[in-house]
N, C-alpha and C positions, 0 to 999 in steps of 0.2 A: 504494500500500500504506500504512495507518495502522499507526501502533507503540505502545502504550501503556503508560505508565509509573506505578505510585504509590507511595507510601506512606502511613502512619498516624501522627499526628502528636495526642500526648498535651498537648493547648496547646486556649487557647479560641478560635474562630472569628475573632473578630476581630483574636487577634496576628496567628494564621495569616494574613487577611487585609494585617494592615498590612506584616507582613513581607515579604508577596509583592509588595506593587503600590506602595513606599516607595522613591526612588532611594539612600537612604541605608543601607538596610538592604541591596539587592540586591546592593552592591558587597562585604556580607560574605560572603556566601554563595554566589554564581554562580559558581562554578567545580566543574570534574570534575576535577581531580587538583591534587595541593600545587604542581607548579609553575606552574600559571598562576595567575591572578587578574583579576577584571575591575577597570579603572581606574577606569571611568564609566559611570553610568546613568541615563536619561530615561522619563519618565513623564507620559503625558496621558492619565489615565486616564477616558475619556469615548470613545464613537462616534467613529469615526473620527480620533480622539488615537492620536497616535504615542509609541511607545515601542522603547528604545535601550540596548543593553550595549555595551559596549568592550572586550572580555577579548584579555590577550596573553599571553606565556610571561613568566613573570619575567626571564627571560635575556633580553629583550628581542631574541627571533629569530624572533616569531611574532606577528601578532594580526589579530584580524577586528571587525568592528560586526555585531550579531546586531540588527536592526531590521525595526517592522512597524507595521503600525494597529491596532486596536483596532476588530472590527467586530460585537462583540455584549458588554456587560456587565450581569452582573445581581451585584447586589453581595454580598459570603461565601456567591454560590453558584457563579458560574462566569464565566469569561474566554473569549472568542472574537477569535482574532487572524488576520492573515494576514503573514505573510515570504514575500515574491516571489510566487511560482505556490504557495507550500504554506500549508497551513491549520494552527492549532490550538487546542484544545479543553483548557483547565483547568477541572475541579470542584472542588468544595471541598465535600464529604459528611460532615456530621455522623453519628457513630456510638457505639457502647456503646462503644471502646477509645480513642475520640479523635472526628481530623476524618482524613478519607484525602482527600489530593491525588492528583487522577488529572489524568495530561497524554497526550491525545491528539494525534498529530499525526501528517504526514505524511512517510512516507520521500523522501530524496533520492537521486538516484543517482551519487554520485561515491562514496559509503563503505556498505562491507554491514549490514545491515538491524544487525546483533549490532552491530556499533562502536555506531551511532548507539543501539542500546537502551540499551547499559550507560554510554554517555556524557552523555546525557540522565537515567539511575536517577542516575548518582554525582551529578549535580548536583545532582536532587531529595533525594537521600540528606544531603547536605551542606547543604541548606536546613531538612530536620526536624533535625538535628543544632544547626544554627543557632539554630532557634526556640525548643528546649527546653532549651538551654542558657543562656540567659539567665539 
């Protein structure tokens, strides 16, 4: 099953890009709620370049590496990755109101389809909030 997530982001194409594919910038923004935060982030961003988040709880009682390759890029228009067995798909869609990020990807099956939409939106949600706040 794919789950697809976006938003519209009033910012020019190429912040939108640096901010998404920057290890410095991703460590402001990649998280879905206040108490976590990602520590660390890696980027190669090229064919088969690997790329790496580190997010934990602040409370220091949680944390995971979200990592994968990088196996299709075409540049401020779209990302192709794979993490493990699952795939996913970012565009980056110029439009009259902005740029809309869409993130395609696919469902896991340990958490119901609704956790992982709204937990995957709040990040993206926290990432236009990022960029436009500058």
């Amino acid at each position: 099953m794919k789950i697809t997530v976006e938003t519209t982001i009033a910012a020019p194409l190429p912040t939108i890009w640096q901010a998404w594919t920057t290890p410095q910038d991703i460590v402001q923004w990649n998280t879905a709620s206040p108490d976590w935060h990602t520590t660390a982030a890696q980027v190669e961003l090229r064919v088969g370049g690997s790329f790496s988040s580190r997010m934990e709880a602040k409370d220091g009682s949680h944390g995971f590496d979200f990592a994968g390759t990088y196996t299709r890029i075409e540049p401020q228009r779209l990302i192709e990755c794979q993490f493990g067995d699952r795939f996913l798909l970012v565009e980056f869609l110029p439009g009259a109101d902005g740029v809309t990020v869409r993130e395609t990807f696919d469902a896991e099956t340990v958490y119901p389809v609704e956790q992982q939409q709204a937990g995957w939106q709040s990040i993206l949600d926290n990432f236009r909030r990022y960029v436009t706040g500058r």
